[in-house]
N, C-alpha and C positions, 0 to 999 in steps of 0.2 A: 366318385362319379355318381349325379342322380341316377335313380332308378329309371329305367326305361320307360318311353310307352309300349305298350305289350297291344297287339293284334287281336281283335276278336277270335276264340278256336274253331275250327271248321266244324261242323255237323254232316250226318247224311245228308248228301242231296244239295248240299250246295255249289253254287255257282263258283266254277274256278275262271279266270279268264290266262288264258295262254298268250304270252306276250314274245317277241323278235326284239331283242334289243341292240344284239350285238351284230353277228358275223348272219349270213344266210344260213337256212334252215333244209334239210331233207323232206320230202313230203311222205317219202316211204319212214319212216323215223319219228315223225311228228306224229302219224296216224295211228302207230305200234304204242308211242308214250302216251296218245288219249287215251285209247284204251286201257291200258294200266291205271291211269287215275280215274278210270270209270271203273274199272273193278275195283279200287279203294272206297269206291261211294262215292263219289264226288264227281260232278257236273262241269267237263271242260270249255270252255267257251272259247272255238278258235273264228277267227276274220281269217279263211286261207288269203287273202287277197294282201292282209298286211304281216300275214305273220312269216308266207314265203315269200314275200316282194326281196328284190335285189337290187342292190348299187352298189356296182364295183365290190369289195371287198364288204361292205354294210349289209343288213339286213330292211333293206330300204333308206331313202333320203332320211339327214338328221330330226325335222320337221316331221317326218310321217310317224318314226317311233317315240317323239318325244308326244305326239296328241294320244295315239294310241296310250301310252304311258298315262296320260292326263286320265281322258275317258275312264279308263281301268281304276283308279284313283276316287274318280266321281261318281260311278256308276252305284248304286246303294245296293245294289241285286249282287253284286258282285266281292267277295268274301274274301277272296286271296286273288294273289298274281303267283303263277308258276313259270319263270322263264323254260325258253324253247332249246336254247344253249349258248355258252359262252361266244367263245374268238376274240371280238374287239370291236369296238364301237360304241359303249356305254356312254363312256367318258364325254360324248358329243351332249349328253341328252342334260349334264350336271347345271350346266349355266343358266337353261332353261327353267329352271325347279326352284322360282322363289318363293315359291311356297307348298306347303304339304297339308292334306286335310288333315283336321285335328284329329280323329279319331285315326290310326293305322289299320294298313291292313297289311295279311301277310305278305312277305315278299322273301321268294324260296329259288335259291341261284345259288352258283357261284361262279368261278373262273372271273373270266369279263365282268362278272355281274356285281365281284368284289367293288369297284366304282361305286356303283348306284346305293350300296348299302353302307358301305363307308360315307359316302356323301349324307346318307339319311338316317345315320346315326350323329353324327358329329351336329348336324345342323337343323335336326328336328326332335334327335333322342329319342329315333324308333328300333325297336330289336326285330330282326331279320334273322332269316334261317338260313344258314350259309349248307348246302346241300343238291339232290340230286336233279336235273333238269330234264324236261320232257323228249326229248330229241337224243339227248343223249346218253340216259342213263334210265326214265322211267321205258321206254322204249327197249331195253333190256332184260329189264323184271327184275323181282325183288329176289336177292340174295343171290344176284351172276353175278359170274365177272363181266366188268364195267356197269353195272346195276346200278341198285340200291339196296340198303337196311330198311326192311317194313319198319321192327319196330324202334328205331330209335326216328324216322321220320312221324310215322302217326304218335309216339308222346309228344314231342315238339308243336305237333299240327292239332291236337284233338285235347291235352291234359289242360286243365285249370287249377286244380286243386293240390298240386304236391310238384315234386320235381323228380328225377328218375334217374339211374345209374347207366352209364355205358363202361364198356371195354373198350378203348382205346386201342387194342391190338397190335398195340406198340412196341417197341424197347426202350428200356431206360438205358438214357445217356448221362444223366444224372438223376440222383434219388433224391426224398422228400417229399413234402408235402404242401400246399401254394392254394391259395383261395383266393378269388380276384373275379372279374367281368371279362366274359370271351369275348375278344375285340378279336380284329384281322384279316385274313382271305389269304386269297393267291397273293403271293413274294411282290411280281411286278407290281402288281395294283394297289399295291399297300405303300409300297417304295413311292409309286408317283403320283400319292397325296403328298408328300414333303412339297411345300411352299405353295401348296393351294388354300385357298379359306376353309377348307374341311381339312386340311392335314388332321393325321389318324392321331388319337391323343389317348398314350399307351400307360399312363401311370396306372400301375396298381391290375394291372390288365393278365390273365393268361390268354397269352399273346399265341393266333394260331395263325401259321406259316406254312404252305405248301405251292407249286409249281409245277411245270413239265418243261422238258424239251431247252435244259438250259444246260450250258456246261458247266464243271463245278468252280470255274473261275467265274463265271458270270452270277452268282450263284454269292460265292467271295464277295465279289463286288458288292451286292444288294444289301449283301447283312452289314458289311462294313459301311455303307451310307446309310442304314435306318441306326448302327451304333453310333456312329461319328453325329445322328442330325439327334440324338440324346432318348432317340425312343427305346434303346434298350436298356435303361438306364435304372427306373425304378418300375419295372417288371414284375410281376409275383410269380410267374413261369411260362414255358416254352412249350406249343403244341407241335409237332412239325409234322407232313403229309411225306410221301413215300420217296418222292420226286421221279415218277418216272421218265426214263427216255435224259437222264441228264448223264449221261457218262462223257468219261475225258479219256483221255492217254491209259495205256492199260496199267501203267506204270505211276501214273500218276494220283494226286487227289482223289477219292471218291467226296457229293454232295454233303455225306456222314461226317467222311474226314473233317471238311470245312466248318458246316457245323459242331463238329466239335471245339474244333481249333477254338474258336470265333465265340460261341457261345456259353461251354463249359465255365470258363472262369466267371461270368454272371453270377455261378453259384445259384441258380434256383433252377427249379426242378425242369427238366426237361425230357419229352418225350419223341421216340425219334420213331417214322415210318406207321402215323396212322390212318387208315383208309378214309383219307378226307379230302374233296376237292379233287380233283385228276389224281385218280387213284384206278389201276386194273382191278381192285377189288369191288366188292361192294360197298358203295359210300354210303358212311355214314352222316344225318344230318345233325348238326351243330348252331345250337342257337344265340345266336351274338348279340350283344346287350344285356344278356344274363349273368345270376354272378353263378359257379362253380367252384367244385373243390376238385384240385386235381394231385392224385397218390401215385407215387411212383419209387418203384421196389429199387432194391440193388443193382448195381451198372448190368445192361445184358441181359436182364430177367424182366420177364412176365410175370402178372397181368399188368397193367395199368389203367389206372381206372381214375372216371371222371366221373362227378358227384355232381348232379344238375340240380343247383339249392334252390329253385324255383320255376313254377311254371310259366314258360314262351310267351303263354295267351292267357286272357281271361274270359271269362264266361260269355 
């Protein structure tokens, strides 16, 4: 896989623009998460008029979040995009998007948001930070439950010059060790790029996979259509997210189970339950189009850890 384009790094004092792209937004929520990225240093830029607008289950008509998206895009004052939160509704704004300015800029989401960044890795070759959102996680503070990691968000957001270590807080489902470029997101949104002109293109990839609120047959399903459509095929290994709120039959399946079932014989490394993407814990942010090394101890054991072989951003 080429190298990415990588995002200018944020400094003090720069312009963040807060964007709606998905689902409707809290206003009590959104004003709690400004404030957090202004105690980070950074200067949030909200339009309350588009960023809480409503339709139906949308965070405004498709047209109003794909200009807003533009604007944010063209704006040269403007240094990063921080979405406001997931739900659904991206996927409207993909068709619109033939084009992208040459130079990137950050774009820090996930859930819903796996869409827009999947789309604009595949078809522009920009690296995105798959991570925590204003509404629903900076809005919580750094290091709560349902939060975020300060520090694995500001390397991602602020390093240029080296790459950095996380803990994955995971358990190992299989051991080894696997170097490759972090592709992926949320399960559904990865799943439905199959037979789109961005379908996700996972060779060589440590492939990250997390969800909510799914049962573990539904769960079954996803991974069996992303193995059967050939993307877990030449893999260099498996990130996976906690899955919460996905329980079955008490007697049944657990998510673990399945992926085990389902993924173990891959034979490359995988990591199971770490706080990324809808996660109770504090999420960690994760930056995609980079390459990684990822170590992973004996089945059941701790630590796990991921080796970030280069810097997000540049200068």
């Amino acid at each position: 896989m080429p190298q990415a384009l990588k995002p200018s790094a944020l400094r003090p004092g720069d312009k963040i623009r807060v964007l709606s792209l998905a689902s409707p937004v809290q206003e009590d929520l959104l004003r709690k998460g400004c404030e957090e990225v202004s105690a980070l240093g950074f200067d949030p830029q909200v339009d309350l008029g588009s960023v809480l607008a409503r339709d139906s289950f949308f965070a405004g008509p498709a047209p109003d979040r794909f200009a807003a998206l533009r604007q944010a895009f063209r704006d040269p004052l403007i240094r990063a995009i921080f979405c406001a939160r997931g739900g659904y509704g991206s996927n409207y704004l993909l068709d619109c998007l033939s084009s992208a300015p040459a130079t990137p800029k950050i774009v820090l989401g996930a859930s819903d948001i796996s869409s827009l960044q999947i789309f604009l890795s595949q078809k522009f070759g920009w690296a995105t930070l798959y991570g925590p959102m204003v509404a629903t996680n900076f809005s919580r503070g750094a290091g709560a439950q349902h939060g975020y990691d300060r520090v694995s968000l500001l390397n991602a957001l602020t390093t240029t010059t080296r790459g950095w270590d996380l803990d994955l807080q995971g358990e190992s489902l299989v051991s080894g060790t696997a170097e490759g470029v972090l592709l992926g997101g949320c399960l559904t949104l990865v799943e439905s790029t199959l037979g789109t002109p961005w379908e996700i293109d996972t060779t060589g990839a440590l492939l990250v996979l997390e969800d909510r609120g799914m049962k573990p047959y539904q769960v079954d399903r996803a991974l069996m259509h992303l193995k059967q459509a050939g993307k877990l095929k030449r893999i260099s290994g498996i990130i996976l997210g906690d899955f919460p709120e996905c329980h079955g039959p008490a007697d049944g399946e657990t998510v673990r189970d399945v992926a085990t079932r389902i993924l173990a014989p891959l034979e490359v490394p995988i990591v199971w339950g770490a706080p990324i993407g809808h996660t109770e814990r504090a999420m960690l942010t994760l930056p995609l189009g980079i390459r990684a090394r990822m170590t992973v101890a004996g089945a059941g054991s701790t630590p796990t850890k991921l080796e970030i072989l280069e810097p997000a951003c540049v200068a």
